[in-house]
C-alpha positions in Angstrom: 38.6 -105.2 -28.4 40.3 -102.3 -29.9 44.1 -102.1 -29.0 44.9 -98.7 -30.7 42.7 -95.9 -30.6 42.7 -92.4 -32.6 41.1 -89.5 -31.0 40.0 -86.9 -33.3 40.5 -83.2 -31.7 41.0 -79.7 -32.4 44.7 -78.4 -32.0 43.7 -75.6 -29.6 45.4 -75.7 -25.7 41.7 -76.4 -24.2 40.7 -79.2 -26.9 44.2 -81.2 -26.4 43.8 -80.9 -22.3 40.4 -82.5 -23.2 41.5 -84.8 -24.6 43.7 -85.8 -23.1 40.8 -85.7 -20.1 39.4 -88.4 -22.2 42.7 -90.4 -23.1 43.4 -90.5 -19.2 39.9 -92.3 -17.9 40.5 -94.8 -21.3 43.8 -95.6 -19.6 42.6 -96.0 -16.3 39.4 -97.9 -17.4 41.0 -100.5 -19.4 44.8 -101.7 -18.3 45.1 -103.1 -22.1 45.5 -99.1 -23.6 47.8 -97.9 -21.1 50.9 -98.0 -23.4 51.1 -94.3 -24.5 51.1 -96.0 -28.5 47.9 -96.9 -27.5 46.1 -93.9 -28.0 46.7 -91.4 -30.5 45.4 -87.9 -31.0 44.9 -86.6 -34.6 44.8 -82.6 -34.2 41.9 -81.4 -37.2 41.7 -77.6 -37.9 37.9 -76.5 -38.3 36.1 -73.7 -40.0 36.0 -72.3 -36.6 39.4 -72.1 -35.8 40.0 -70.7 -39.3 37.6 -67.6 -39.0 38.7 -65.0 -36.2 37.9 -62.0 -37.3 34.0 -62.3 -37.7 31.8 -63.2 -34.9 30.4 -67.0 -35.6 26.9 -66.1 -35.7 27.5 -64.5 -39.0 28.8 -67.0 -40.6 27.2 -70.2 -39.5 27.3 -71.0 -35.7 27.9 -73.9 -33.7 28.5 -76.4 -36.0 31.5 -74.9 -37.3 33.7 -76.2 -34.8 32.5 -79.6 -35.9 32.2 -80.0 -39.3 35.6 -81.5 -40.3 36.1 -83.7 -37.3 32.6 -85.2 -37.9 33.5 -85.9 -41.4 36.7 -87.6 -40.1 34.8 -89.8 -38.1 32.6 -90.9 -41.0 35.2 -91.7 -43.4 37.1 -93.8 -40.8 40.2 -91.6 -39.9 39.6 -91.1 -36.2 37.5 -93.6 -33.9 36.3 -91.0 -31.6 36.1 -87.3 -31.4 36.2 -85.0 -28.2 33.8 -81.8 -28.2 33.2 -79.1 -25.7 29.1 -79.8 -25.4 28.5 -75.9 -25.8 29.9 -76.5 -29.3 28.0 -79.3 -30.7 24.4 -78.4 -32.9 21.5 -80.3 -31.1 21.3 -82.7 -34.6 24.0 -85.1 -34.9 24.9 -86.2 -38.4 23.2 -89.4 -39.6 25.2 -92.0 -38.5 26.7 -90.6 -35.5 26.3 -90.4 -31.8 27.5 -89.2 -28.8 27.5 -92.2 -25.8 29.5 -90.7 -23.6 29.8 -87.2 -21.3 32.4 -87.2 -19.6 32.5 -85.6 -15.5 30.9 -81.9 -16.0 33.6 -79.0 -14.7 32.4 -75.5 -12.8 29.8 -73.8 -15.0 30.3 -70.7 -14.2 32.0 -67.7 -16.5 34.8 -65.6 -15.1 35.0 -62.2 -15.3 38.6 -59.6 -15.6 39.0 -56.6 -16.1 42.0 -54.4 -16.1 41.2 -52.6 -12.4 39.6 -55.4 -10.8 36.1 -53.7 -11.5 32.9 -56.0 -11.0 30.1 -56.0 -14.2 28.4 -53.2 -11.5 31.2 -51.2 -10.5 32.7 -50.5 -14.1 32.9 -46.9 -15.5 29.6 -46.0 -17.6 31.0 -46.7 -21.2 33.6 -49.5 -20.5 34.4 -51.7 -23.3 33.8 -55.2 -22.4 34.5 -57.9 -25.0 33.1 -61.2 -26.3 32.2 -63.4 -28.7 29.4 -64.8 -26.9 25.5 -63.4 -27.8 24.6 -64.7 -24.4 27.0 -62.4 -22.5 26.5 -60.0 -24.3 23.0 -59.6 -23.6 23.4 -60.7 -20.0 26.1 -57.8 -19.4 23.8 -55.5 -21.4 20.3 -56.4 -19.9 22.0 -55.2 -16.7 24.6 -52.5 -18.0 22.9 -51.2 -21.1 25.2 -47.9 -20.6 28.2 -50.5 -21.2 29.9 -51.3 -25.1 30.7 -54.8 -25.6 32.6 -55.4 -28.4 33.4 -58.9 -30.5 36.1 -60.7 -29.1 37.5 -63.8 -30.2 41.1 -65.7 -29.2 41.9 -68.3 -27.0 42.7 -67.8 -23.0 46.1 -65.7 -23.4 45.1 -63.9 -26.7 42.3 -62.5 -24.9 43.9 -61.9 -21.2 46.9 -60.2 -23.3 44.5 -57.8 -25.5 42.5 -57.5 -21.2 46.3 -56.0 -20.4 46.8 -54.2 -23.7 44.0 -51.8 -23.2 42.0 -53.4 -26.4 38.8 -54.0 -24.0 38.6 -52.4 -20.1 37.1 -56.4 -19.4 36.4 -59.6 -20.6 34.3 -63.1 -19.4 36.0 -66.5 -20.1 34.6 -70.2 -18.9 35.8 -70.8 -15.8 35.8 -74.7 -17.1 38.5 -73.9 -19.8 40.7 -71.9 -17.2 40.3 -75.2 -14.8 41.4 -77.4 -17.1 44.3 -75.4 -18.6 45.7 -75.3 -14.6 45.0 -71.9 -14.9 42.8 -71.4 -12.2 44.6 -69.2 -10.4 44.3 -66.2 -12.7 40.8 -65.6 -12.3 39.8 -62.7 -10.8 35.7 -63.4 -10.3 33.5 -66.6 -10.8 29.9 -65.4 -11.6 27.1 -67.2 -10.1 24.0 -68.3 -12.2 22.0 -65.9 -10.5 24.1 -63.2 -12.3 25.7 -65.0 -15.2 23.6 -67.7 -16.7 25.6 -70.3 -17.9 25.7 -71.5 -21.5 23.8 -74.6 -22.2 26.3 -77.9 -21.7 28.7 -75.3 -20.9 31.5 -77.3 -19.2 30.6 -80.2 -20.4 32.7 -82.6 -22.4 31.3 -85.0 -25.2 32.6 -88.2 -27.1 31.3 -88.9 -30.4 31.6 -91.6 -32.0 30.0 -94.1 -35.1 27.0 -95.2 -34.2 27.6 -99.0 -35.3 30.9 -98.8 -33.6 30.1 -101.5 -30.8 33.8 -101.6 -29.6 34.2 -98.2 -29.4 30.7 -97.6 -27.4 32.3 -100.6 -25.2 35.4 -98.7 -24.2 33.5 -95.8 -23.8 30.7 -97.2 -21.2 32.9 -96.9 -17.9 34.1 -93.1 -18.0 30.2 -91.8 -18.8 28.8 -90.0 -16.3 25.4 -90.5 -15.7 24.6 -87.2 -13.9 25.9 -84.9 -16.1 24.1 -86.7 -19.2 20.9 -86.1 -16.8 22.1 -82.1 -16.9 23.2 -82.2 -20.8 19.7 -83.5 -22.0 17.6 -81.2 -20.0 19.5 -78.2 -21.1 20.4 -79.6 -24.8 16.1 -80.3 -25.1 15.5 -76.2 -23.9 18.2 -75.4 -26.9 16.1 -78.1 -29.5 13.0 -76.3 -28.6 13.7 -72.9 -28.6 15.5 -73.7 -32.2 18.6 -71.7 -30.5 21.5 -71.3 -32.7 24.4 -68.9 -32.4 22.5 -65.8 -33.4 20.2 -66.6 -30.5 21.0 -65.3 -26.4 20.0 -68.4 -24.9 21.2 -69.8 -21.5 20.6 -72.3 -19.0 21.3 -75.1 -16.3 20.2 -78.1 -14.8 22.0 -78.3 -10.9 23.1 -81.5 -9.9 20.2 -83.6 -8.3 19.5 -83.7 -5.1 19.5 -87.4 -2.6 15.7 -87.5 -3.7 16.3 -86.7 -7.5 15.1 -83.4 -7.2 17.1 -80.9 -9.5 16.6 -76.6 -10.0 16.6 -76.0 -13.7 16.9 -71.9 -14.9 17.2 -70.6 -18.3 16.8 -67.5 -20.5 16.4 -65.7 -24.0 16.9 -62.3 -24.6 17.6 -59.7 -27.9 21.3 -59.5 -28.1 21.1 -55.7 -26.8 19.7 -57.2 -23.7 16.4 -56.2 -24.1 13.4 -59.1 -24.0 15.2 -61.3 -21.2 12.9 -63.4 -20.1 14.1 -66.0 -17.5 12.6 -69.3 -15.7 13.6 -71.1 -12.8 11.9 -74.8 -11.4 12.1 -77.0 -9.1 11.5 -80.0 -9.8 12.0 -84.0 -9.9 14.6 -85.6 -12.6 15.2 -88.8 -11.9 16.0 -89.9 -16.0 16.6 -88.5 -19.3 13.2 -88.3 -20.5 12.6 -86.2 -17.3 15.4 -84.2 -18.0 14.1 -83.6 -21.5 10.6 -82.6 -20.6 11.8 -80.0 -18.2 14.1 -78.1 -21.1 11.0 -78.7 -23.5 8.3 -76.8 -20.7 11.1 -74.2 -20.2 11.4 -72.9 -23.6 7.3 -73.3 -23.9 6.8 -71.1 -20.9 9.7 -68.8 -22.5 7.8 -69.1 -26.0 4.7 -68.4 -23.8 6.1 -64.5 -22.6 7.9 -63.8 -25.8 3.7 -64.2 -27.2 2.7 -62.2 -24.5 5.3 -59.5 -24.9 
């Protein structure tokens, strides 16, 4: 059994909370790592991080913010790596998998602006910025009089350019905010009705080497089985709608019901919001493949009206 264990993460606030989410269930799981020498974070810097001024659709999308820690993994120099699931391409590299999810956060994005406005109640022409496609057409399928703008940062780059005047509002993950301890500054938690979640968003994965038995080991206790239920049904909508950064795709898988019964919603749209086209079920999800083949009807009846429009 491994004794010492390096965790490969990106150096940003939210990653290290993360992973130190991660560190903290290793602890409590298995007395024998509790020794702080135990486990060791290596910080990586990815393409991501290194690009700010672009939007990441342009220049290559998700897997961007995994690229370099991936490759660490395969050459040895970490044992695991943490990833926000919202992140991570739907095709692993060969060799690689991802065993364990840990606990899924809130879902939902929050939204600021300078006034206290609402997405309705903001003046015709605000600014509102983001990074995210999927806002973007969200706030513009029901604002189309509103300008969003690209808008990248972590939390207090973006809340200080919010107070500068750069942008009248912004949206950030309410996950992130929770698991920062900021909580407290946010000023509205969209529903899904309104705000359709991004797919996996709050949702927290462990990678690791496939023929890494030890590490799988460790890893078995702190998975949680209903959020890997939610993360396949939405990862399997992204697979088969071929979604990729450049894409406005959304959706969510709710936590089952006592009778396994689960509502599952998602929706593609043109980034100027026009051509949303949601879905919404009701149905039974009592394993993965379930899971799977209620993301794969979803984006075949969404596939189904973008033919028809």
């Amino acid at each position: 059994m491994k004794t010492k264990i390096n965790i490969g993460t990106r150096g940003s606030p939210l990653a290290l909370a993360q992973a130190e989410l991660l560190a903290s269930a290793l602890r409590h799981a298995h007395p024998h790592l509790a020794a702080p020498e135990s486990i060791n974070f290596v910080i990586i810097t990815t393409t991501g991080d290194r690009i700010q001024d672009r939007p990441l659709s342009e220049v290559g999308g998700k897997g961007l913010f995994t690229k370099e820690i991936e490759e660490a993994l395969l050459d040895g120099s970490i044992d695991a790596a943490v990833h926000s699931m919202k992140d991570m391409p739907t095709e692993l590299p060969t060799g690689l998998v991802i065993p364990c999810l840990l606990p899924r956060e809130d879902v939902r994005d929050a939204f600021f602006s300078r006034s206290g406005e609402t997405i309705d109640t903001l003046p015709a022409g605000a600014v509102v910025g983001t990074s995210s496609l999927r806002r973007q057409a969200i706030i513009l399928a029901r604002r189309p009089d509103l300008k969003v703008v690209m808008f990248r940062g972590n939390v207090g780059t973006r809340l200080q350019k919010l107070q500068d005047g750069v942008v009248d509002a912004t949206l950030l993950a309410v996950a992130g905010l929770n698991r920062l301890g900021k909580s407290d500054l946010i000023q509205t938690a969209l529903e899904p009705d309104v705000m359709l979640p991004a797919v996996a968003q709050g949702t927290v994965g462990i990678e690791i080497r496939e023929k890494d038995t030890e590490m799988a080991a460790l890893l078995a206790p702190v998975h949680c089985a209903v959020t890997a239920l939610r993360t396949a049904a939405e990862r399997a909508f992204l697979a088969a709608m071929d979604g990729s950064c450049k894409t406005p795709l959304a959706a969510l898988m709710s936590v089952p019901d006592p009778e396994g019964r689960a509502r599952f919603d998602a929706l593609s749209a043109n980034p100027d919001g026009t051509g949303l086209h949601r879905v919404s079920y009701l149905m039974q999800v009592l394993h993965e493949g379930d899971a799977e083949r209620l993301g794969q009807r979803a984006a075949a009846d969404i596939r189904a009206k973008l033919a028809a429009a």
